[in-house]
C-alpha positions in Angstrom: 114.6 59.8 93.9 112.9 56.0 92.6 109.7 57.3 91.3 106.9 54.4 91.5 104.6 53.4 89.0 101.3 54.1 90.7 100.2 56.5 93.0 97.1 57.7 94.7 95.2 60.7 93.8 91.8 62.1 94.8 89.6 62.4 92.1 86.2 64.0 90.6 84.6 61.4 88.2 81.5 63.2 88.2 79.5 65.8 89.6 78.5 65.9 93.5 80.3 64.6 96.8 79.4 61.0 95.8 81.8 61.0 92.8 85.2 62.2 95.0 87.1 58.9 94.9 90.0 58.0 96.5 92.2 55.7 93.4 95.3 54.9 92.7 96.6 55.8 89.3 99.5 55.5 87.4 102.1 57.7 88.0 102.5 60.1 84.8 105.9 60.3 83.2 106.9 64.0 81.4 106.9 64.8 77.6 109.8 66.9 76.5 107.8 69.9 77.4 106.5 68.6 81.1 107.5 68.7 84.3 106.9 65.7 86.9 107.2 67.1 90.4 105.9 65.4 93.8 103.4 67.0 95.9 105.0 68.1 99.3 101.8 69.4 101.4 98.5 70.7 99.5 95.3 72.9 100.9 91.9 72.6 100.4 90.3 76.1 99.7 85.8 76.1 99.5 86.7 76.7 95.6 87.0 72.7 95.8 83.5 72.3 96.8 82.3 74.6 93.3 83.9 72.4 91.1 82.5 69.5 92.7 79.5 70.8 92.7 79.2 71.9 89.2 81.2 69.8 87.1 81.5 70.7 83.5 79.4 73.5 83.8 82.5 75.1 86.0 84.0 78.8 84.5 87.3 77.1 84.6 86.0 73.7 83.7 84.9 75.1 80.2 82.6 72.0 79.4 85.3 69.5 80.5 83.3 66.4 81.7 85.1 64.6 85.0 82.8 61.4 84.3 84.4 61.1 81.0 87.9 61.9 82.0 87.7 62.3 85.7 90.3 65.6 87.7 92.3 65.2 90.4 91.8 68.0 92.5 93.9 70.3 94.7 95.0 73.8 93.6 97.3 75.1 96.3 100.2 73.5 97.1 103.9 73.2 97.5 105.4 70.6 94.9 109.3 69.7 94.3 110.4 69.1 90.7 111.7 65.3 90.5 111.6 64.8 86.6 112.5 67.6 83.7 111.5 67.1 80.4 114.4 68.1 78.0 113.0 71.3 77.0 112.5 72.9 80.7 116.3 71.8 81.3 117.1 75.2 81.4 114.6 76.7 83.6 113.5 74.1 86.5 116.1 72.4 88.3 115.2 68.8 89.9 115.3 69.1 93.7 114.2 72.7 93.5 110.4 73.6 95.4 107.8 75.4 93.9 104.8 77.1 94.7 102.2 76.5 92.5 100.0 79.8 91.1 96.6 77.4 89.9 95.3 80.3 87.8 97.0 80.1 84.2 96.7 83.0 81.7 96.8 80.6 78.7 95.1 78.7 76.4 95.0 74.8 76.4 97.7 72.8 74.6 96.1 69.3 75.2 93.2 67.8 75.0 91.2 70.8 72.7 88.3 68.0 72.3 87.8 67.9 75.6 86.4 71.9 76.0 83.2 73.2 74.8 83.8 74.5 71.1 87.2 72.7 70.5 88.7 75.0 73.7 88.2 77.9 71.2 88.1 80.5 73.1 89.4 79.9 76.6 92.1 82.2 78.2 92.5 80.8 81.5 93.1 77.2 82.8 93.8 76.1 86.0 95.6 73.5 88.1 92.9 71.2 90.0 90.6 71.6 87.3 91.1 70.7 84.0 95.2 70.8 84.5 95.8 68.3 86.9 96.0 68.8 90.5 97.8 68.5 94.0 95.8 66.5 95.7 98.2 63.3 94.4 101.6 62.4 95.1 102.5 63.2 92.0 101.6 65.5 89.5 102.5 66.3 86.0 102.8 70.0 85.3 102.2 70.9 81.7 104.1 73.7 79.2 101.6 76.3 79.7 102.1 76.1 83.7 105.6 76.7 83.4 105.6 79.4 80.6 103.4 81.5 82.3 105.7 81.6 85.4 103.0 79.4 87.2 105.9 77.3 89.0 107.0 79.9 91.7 110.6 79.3 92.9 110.2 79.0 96.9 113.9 81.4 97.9 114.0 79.7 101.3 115.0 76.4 101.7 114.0 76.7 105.9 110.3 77.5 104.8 108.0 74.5 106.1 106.3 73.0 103.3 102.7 73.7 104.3 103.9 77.6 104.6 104.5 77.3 100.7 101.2 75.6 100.5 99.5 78.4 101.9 101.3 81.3 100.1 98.7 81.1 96.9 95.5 81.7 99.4 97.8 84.4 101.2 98.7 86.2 98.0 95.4 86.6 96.6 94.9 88.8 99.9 98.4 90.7 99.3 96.7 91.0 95.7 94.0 92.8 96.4 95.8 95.2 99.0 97.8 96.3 96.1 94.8 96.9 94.1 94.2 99.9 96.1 95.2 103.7 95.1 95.5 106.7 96.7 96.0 109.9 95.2 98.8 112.0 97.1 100.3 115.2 97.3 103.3 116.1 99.9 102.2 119.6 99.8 99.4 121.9 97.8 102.2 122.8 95.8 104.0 119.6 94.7 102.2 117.5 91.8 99.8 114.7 92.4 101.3 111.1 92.5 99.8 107.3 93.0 100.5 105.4 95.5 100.0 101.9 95.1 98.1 100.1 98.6 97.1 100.6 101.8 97.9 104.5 103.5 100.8 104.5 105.4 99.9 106.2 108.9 96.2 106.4 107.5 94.0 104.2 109.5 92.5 100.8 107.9 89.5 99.4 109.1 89.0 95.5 108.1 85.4 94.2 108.0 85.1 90.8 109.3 87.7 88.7 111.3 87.2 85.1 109.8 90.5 83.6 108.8 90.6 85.5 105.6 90.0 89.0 107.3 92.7 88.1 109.4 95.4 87.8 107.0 94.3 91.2 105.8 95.0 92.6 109.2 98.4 90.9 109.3 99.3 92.3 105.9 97.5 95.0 106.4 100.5 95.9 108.6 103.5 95.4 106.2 102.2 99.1 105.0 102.3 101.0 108.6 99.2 102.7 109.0 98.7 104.6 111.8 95.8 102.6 113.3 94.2 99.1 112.5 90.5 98.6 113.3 88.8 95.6 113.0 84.7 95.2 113.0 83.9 92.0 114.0 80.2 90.4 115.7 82.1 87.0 116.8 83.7 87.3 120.3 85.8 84.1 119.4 87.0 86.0 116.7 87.3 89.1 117.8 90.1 87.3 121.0 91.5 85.5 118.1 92.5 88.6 116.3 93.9 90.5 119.8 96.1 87.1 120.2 97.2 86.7 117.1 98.3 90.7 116.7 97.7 92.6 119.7 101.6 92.6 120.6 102.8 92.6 117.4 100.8 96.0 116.9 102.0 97.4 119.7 105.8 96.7 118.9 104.9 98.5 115.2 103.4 101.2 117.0 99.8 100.7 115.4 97.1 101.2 117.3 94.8 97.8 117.1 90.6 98.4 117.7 88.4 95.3 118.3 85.1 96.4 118.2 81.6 95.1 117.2 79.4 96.7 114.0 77.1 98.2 116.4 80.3 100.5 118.0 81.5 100.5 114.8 81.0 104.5 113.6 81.8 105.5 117.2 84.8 103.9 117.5 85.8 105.2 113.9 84.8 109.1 114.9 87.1 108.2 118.4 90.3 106.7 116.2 90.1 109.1 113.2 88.8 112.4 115.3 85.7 112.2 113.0 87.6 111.9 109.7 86.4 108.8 108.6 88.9 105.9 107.6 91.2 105.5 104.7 90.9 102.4 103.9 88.2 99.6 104.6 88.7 96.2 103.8 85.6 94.1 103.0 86.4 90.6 103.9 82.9 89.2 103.4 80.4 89.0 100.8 77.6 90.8 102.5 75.7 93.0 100.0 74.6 95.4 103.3 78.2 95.4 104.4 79.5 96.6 100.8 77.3 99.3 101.1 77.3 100.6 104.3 81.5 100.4 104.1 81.4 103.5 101.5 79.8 105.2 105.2 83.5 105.0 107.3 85.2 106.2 104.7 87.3 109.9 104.9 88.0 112.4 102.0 90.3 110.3 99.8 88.6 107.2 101.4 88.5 103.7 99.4 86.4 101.0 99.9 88.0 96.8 99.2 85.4 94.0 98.2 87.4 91.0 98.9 84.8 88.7 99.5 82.3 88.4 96.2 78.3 88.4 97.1 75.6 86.3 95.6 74.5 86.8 91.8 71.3 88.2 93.3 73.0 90.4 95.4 75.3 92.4 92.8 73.5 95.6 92.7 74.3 98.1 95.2 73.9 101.5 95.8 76.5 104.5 96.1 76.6 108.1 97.1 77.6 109.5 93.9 77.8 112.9 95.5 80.4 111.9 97.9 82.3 110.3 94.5 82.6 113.4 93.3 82.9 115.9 96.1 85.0 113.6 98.7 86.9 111.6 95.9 86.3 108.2 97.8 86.7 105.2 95.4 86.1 101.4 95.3 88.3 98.7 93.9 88.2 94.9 93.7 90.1 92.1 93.0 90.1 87.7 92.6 92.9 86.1 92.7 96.6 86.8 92.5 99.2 85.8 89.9 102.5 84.5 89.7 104.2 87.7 91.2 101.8 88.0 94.1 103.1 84.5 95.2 106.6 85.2 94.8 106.4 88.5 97.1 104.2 86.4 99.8 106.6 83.9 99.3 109.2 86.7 100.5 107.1 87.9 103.7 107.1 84.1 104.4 110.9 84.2 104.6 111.0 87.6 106.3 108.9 86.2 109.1 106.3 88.9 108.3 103.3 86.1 107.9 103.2 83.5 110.8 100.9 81.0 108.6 100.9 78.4 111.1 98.3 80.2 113.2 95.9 79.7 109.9 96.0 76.0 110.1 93.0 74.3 111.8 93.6 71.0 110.1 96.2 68.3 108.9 96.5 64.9 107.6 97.9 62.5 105.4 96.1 62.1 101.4 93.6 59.6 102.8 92.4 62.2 104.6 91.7 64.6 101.5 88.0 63.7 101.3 87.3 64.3 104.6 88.7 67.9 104.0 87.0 69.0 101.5 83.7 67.6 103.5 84.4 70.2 106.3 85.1 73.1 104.3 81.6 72.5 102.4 80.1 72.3 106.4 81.8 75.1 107.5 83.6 73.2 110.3 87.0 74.7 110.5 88.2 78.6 111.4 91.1 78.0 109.4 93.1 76.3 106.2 93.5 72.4 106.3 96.6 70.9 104.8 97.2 67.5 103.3 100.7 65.6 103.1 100.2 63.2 100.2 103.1 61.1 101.4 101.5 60.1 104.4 98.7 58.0 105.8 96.6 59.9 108.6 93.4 60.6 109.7 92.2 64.2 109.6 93.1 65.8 112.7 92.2 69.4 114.2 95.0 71.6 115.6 94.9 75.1 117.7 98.3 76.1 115.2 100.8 74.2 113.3 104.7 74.4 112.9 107.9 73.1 110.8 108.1 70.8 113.6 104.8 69.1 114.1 105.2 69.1 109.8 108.3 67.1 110.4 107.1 65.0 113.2 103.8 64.1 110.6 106.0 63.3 108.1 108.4 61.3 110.5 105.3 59.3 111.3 105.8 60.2 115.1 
């Protein structure tokens, strides 16, 4: 592959909308211990819009200042390796695609005096932020990515690249599934053990059916509960979910329940014959919701916050009786790491996810900007991608496929 000397990237020089620029930069070659990979397909994710919005104040900014040395952003995406430095021989293979996990365990290796405090300090840094990121055509990837596993083999070669795009939003959802624990006995005379996620044939009730909520019902599934109910005001939404899983339930023999909040506990006495659910899954940051979840919860019960309320809002209150006498339980999670990626990147391959009905958006690297735009305004029920190889407007789409991704890349 001829590598040029200049690409385009977009960029933060600043802080605020105003300062996303569209340039075109040189194309980085690798040091012995980088990588240089091209950028197949990236997504834009609201996290964008927080970093543009606060600059170097930014947790995972750390004081870096994008008007001095300006970002390119982009943190989930599908890159292929075109360029090994010498002392990654043995571990990335040119040609070979990689999903990219943003979120690094590590400390910085470059560029210490551009952190607060000489980057003393710091444990995590991330790709799209102070690394650099996928909203290019090219992107270096530094030693830090790479030895903390950050560059996820993708094991199909048939995956669409905007499916590998999309596995680092997926797997923070498969994440935080996985964060949850139920304490089980066979019988009252065999020991206690953990199981690790949701109850299988337990009922799961999933708060919220925006496009995040909705990947939690479809892994949600993977772990064969019984029932699957899904509280949800929206009517779009709520015919959304029923096309996107209705059949697919009823072929797993789960029972699927659309319902609104206000039907909410009667339709949870109906499904569970007044036992309450096992697990709830809150998809939204809703300080009332969070509360009132710890209310459909069984004996046993526990409670997900996926979605993260305001500051102001971080104070809640819980039935400690029903803690201790009904052993229900909360857990939470952010994020996902490298092995999260790797099993989404499996249930890809299996045909378990179908991620192109999560795509509201596509267009070719000019169109970046515009992206990020309507994300911040809340325009889009669904994930944009970006091919940074191609010129095209922004363009909104009822689903997306390998084949409209070829036929974009074609230029058709």
């Amino acid at each position: 592959m001829q590598i040029p000397d200049t690409m385009m990237a977009l960029q933060l020089t600043g802080v605020g909308m105003d300062t996303v620029e569209f340039r075109e930069v040189e194309v980085p070659r690798p040091d012995p211990d980088q990588v240089l990979c091209r950028v197949e397909c990236a997504a834009a994710c609201a996290s964008d819009n927080k970093i543009i919005d606060q600059g170097p104040e930014h947790s995972l900014m750390h004081g870096w200042d994008p008007a001095k040395w300006p970002v390119t952003l982009g943190h989930e995406g599908c890159v292929t390796a075109v360029e090994v430095g010498r002392n990654w021989e043995d571990k990335i293979r040119v040609g070979q695609r990689y999903a990219v996990q943003p979120a690094v365990p590590s400390a910085p290796s470059r560029y210490r005096n551009r952190y607060a405090n000489e980057g003393r300090g710091i444990r995590k840094i991330a790709v799209g932020y102070t690394l650099p990121g996928l909203f290019a055509q090219y992107v270096i990837i530094d030693p830090e990515v790479i030895a903390c596993s950050c560059l996820v083999p993708v094991p199909d070669g048939s995956l669409p690249h905007f499916a590998c795009a999309l596995s680092e939003p997926i797997s923070c959802v498969v994440a935080a599934q996985q964060h949850t624990t139920h304490v089980v006995k066979e019988s009252p005379d065999t020991p206690r053990r953990a199981h690790l996620g949701l109850l299988p044939g337990g009922t799961t009730l999933v708060l919220g059916a925006g496009p995040m909520g909705l990947w939690h019902v479809e892994i949600a599934m993977s772990y064969e509960p019984a029932a699957i109910i899904v509280s949800e005001p929206n009517d779009a939404r709520r015919e959304t979910a029923r096309r996107f899983f209705a059949t697919r339930a009823r072929q797993a023999g789960i029972e699927l329940v659309l319902t609104t909040p206000d039907a909410l506990e009667h339709v949870i006495a109906d499904v569970t014959g007044g036992r309450g659910v096992d697990d709830c899954i809150v998809a939204l940051g809703i300080k009332a919701v969070q509360e009132k979840s710890f209310d459909y919860l069984g004996v046993g019960g526990v409670t997900n916050f996926f979605g993260g309320v305001k500051a102001d809002d971080r104070m809640i209150s819980v039935d400690a009786r029903r803690i201790h006498y009904e052993s229900i339980s909360v857990v939470g999670s952010s994020g996902s790491d490298p092995s999260d990626i790797a099993e989404t990147l499996e249930l890809l391959a299996a045909r378990r996810i179908q991620p192109g009905n999560y795509v509201a958006a596509a267009g070719g690297l000019d169109a970046a900007r515009d992206l990020i735009e309507a994300v911040r305004a809340q325009r889009m029920e669904g994930k944009g991608v970006i091919y940074p190889h191609v010129r095209r407007p922004l363009a909104e789409v009822e689903s997306w496929s390998a084949q409209q991704e070829q036929e974009m890349l074609a230029g058709t």
